[in-house]
N, C-alpha and C positions, 0 to 999 in steps of 0.2 A: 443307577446313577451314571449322566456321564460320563468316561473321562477323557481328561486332556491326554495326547500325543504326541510328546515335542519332537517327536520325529519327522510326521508328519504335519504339525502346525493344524492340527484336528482334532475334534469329539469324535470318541468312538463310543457308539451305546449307540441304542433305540430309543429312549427317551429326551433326545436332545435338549430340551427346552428349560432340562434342569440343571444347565450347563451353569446356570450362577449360582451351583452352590459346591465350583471349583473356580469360582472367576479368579479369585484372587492369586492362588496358586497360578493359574494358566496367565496371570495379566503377568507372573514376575518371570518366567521361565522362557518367554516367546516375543518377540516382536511384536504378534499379532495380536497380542491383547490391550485394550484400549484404557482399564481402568486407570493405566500409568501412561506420561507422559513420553515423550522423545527419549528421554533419560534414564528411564523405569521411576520416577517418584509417584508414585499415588497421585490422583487429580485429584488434592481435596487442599490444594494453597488458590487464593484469589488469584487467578489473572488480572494481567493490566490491559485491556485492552486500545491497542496502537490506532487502529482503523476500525469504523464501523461506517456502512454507507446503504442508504436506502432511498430510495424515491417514492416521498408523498403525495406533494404536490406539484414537483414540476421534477426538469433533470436538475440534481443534488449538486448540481458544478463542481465534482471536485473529482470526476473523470475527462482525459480529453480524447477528442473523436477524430479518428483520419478516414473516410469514406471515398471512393471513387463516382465517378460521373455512374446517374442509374441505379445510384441506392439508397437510402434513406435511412435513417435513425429517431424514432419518435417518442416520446415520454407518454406510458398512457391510465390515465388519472385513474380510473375507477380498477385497474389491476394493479397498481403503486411500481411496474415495472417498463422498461424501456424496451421499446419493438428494435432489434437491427435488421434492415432489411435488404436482400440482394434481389436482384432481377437475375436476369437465364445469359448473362453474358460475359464471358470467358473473362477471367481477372477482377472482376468485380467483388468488392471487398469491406466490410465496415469492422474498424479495429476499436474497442474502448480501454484505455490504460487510466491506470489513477495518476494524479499529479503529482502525487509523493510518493519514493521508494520507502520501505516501514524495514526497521531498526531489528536487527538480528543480533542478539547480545550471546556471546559466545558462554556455552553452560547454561542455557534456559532453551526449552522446550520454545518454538513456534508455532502456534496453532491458526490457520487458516480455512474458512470457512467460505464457501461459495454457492450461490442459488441461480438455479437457470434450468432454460428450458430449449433442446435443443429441437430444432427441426426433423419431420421424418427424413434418415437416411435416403441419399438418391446417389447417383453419379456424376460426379467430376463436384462435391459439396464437400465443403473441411470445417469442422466446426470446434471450438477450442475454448476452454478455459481452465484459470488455473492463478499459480503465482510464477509469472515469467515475462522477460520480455525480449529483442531481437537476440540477446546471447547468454541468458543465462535461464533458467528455471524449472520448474515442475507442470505438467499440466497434464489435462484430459483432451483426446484429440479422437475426432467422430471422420473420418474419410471415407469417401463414399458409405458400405455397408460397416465396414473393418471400426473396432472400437480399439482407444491405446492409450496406456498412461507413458509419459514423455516424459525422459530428463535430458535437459538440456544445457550444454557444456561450451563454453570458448577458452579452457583452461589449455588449448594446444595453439590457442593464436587462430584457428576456425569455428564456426558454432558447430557443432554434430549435435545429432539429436538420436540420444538411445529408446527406439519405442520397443516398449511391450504389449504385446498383441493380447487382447482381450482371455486367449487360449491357455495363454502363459504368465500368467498374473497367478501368484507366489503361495495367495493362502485361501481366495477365495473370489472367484471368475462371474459373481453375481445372476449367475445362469440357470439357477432354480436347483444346483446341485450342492453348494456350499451352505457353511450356516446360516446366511443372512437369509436365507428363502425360509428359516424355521421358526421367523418372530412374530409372522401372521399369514392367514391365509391367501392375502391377496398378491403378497410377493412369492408364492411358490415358484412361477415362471420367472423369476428374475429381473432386473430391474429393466424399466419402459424412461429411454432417456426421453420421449417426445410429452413425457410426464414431467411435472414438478419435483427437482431431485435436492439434494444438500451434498455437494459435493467439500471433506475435509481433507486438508495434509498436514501433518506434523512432521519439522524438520529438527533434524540435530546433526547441526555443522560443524563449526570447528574444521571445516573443510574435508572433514574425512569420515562421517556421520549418516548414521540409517535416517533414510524420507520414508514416512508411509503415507496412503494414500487409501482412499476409501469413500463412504457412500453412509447418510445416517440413514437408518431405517426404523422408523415404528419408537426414534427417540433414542436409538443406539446406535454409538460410532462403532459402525461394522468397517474391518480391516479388507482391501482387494487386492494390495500390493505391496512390497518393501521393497526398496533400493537399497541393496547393502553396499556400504563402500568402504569401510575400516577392515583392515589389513586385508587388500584386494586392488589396491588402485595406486599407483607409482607418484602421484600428485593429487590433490584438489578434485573434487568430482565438478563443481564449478568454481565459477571465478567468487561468487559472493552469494552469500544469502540475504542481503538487503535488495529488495526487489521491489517491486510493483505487482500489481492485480492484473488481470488482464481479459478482457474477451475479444474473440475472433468469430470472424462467419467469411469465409468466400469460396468464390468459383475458380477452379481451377483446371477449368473448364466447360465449355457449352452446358446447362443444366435444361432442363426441361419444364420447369415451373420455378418461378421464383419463391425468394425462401426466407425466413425469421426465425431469428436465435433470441431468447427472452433471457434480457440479464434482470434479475431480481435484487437480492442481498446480497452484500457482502461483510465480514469480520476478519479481521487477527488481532491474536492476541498472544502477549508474551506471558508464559504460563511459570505462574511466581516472581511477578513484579518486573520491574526492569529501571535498573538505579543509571541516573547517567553517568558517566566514567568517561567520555570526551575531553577534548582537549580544548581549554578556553580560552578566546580572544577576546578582543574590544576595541570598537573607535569610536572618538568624542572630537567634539570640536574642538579647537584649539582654545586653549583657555585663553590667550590676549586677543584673539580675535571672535569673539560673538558674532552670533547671525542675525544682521541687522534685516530687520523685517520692514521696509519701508513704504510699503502700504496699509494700513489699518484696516482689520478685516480679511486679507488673502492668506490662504495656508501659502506657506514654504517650506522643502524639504531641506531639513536641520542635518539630517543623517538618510542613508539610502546605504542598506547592502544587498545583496544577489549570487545565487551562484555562481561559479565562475563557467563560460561557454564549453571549457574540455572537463568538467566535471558535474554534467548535468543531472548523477545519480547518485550525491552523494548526499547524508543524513546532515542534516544541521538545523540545530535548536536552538534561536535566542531565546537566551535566559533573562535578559534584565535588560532595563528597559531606563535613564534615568534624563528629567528634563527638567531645565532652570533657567526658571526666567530673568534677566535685567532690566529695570527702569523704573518711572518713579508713579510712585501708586498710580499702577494702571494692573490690568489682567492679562494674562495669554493665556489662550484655547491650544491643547496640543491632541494629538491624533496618532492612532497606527495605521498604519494605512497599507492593505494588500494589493499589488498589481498596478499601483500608481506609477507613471512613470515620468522622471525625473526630467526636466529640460536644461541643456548646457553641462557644465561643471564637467569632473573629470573622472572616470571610476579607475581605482587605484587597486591592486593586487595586495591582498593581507599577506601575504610573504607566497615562496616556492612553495609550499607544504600546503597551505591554507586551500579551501575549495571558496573560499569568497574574494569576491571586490567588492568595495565601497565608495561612496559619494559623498564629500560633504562640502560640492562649491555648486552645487544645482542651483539654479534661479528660478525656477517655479517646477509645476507639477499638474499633473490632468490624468482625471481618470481613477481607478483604482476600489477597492473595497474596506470602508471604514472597519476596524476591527475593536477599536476600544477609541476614547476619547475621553478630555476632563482639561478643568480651566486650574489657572495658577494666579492666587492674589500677591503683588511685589507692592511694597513699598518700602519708605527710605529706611524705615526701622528692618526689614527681615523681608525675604523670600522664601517660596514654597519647592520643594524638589519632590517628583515622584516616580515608583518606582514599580514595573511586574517583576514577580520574581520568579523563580523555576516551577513553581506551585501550577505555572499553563503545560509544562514539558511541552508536550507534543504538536499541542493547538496550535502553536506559530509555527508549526516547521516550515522551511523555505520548498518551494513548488517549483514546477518546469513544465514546459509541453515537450514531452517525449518526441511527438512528431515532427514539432518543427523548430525544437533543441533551441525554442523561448524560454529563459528563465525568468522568474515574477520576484521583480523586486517588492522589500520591506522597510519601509519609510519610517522616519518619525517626521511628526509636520507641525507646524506649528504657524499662530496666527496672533498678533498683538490687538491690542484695544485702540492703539494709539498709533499715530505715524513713529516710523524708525523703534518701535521696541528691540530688544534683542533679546537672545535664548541661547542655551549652550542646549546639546543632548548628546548621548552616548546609548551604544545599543551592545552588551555582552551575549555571546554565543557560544555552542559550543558545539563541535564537529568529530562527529561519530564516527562517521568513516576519514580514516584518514590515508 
């Protein structure tokens, strides 16, 4: 029988493959054992999963794209994955980030999952993906021939990026010499990144917490790496572990053939639930002054919040959602509305602390993505009020384009039966990162 070496972070025996029938022992005493989370708990509590993202039938809009002149980015139907594409000239570049940083709740295990297919190595080509973005995170990075898992840091007021070279990877270098080459025959030579790979990291932060980092194989989260940072490092190994997804492809210099990185899936997921414990605000119309709606039939936004512009990466979840109509037996139509953007009126700062502003003198609105809708019957006897409540968590979280530090406001809208109806609304939130 196997056994574990917590010396070495190894099986020693010749029969390797009976290695799980010491897993549990070797998951509690190492790092490098996967049965347990970030934390050491045993994977057998529900995740919540924060992000899940795939493309079926078209691009899944909820990445956004910065490419340079000479490249391309294509969604392609019948492999449910996006082509990114560079041509052979120097700085040419296609980046994809998600629109929302995802919630790192301190005391729960992170689990993130990633699919893709890198391009054959060549010269002066950089290929990347992971959970990270201009200054903070973790990833997999392909330079020219050279393979490296990255962490990446602006906790000194610069970004540095600690890479470890494929040679120096902690427990097992996927080279056809560690254990993941012993779960079937066809990975004896070690993994083929120009293959279909599952690329995962577990992080445990608290700002001073082991990331590991690894490769599924054959249905098993096989370990490649560990960053260790508890009692070793004089501050924070980054600034934060709410981050973004991320893939890269470019030249960085002259290449000889043009080239495609395949983003396929992505997941994370907070491993044992994730309760919100944020801090909550709210804004409502003024209760003497209703929003008189003076055309019959046109939405108008009631309420409008957004990130604020110096805080483009920060976690914020409306929670509730509440609209009431005024007038005399007639109906409003009301609406949530993503990416609409407000005309006129004034956006006002929820205090120094808060990462939002809000709207609620807009005069009209164009544009944007319906997210929920429903009518409201008033008359002289009673009015209707309605409400979302925390039960979406996630669903509404507020969005940004990374690239060009656009934030995508969240509307409530609203639309009478009659000329001059009015409506009062209110939108509660609550902000994770503070």
């Amino acid at each position: 029988m196997a056994q574990f070496r917590t010396d070495t972070n190894k099986l020693d025996g010749a029969n390797l493959i009976t290695r799980f029938e010491v897993n549990m022992l070797s998951n509690r005493l190492t790092p490098s054992g996967t049965a347990t989370d970030a934390f050491g708990r045993l994977r057998i509590s529900t995740p919540l999963t924060l992000f899940d993202s795939q493309h079926r039938y078209v691009d899944n809009d909820l990445w956004a794209t910065s490419n340079t002149a000479g490249t391309t980015y294509a969604f392609a139907n019948n492999q449910s994955l996006i082509n990114m594409n560079v041509g052979t000239g120097n700085g040419q570049r296609v980046t994809r980030e998600t629109k929302k940083v995802f919630a790192y709740q301190p005391g729960k295990s992170l689990l993130i999952l990633n699919t893709f297919v890198f391009n054959e190595a060549k010269t002066n080509l950089r290929q990347r993906i992971g959970y990270f973005n201009d200054s903070n995170g973790l990833f997999l990075e392909q330079s020219n021939s050279d393979i490296y898992f990255v962490k990446r840091s602006k906790v000194s007021g610069v970004v540095v990026d600690t890479k470890v070279a494929r040679s120096d990877w902690n427990i097992d270098k996927f080279d056809g010499t560690g254990a993941s080459s012993q779960t079937s025959a066809g990975h004896t030579s070690g993994i083929d990144f120009t293959k279909t790979n599952i690329l995962w990291t577990d992080i445990e932060w608290l700002g001073v917490g082991d990331c590991r980092v690894g490769f599924v194989v054959d249905g098993m989260m096989m370990p490649a790496h560990v960053f260790h940072n508890d009692n070793i490092n004089t501050l924070p190994y980054m600034t934060t572990a709410s981050l973004p997804l991320r893939y890269e492809i470019a030249n960085f210099g002259a290449t000889a053939s043009g080239s495609t990185m395949k983003q396929i899936c992505s997941s994370i997921m907070s491993e044992g639930g994730y309760e919100l414990r944020g801090v909550q605000q709210s804004v409502a119309t003024v209760i003497t002054a209703p929003y008189t709606m003076t055309t019959a039939g046109t939405y108008y936004p009631i309420v409008s919040i957004r990130l604020k512009a110096g805080r483009p990466e920060a976690v914020v979840i409306p929670t509730a959602v509440n609209v009431l109509g005024k007038g005399n037996n007639t109906t409003v139509a009301w609406r949530l509305i993503r990416g609409a953007s407000p005309t006129a009126g004034t956006w006002v700062s929820a205090g120094a602390s808060s990462a939002i502003e809000y709207n609620i003198t807009a005069t009209g609105l164009t544009g944007g993505l319906v997210l929920a809708s429903g009518f409201l019957g008033i008359s002289t006897q009673a009015t209707q009020a309605i409400e979302i409540l925390k039960e979406a968590l996630f669903r509404f979280q507020l969005e940004r384009d990374p690239f060009t530090g656009v934030t995508t406001d969240f509307t409530v809208a609203c639309s009478g039966a009659s000329i001059n109806d009015q409506a009062f609304a209110s939108i509660d939130w609550e902000e994770i990162t503070r």
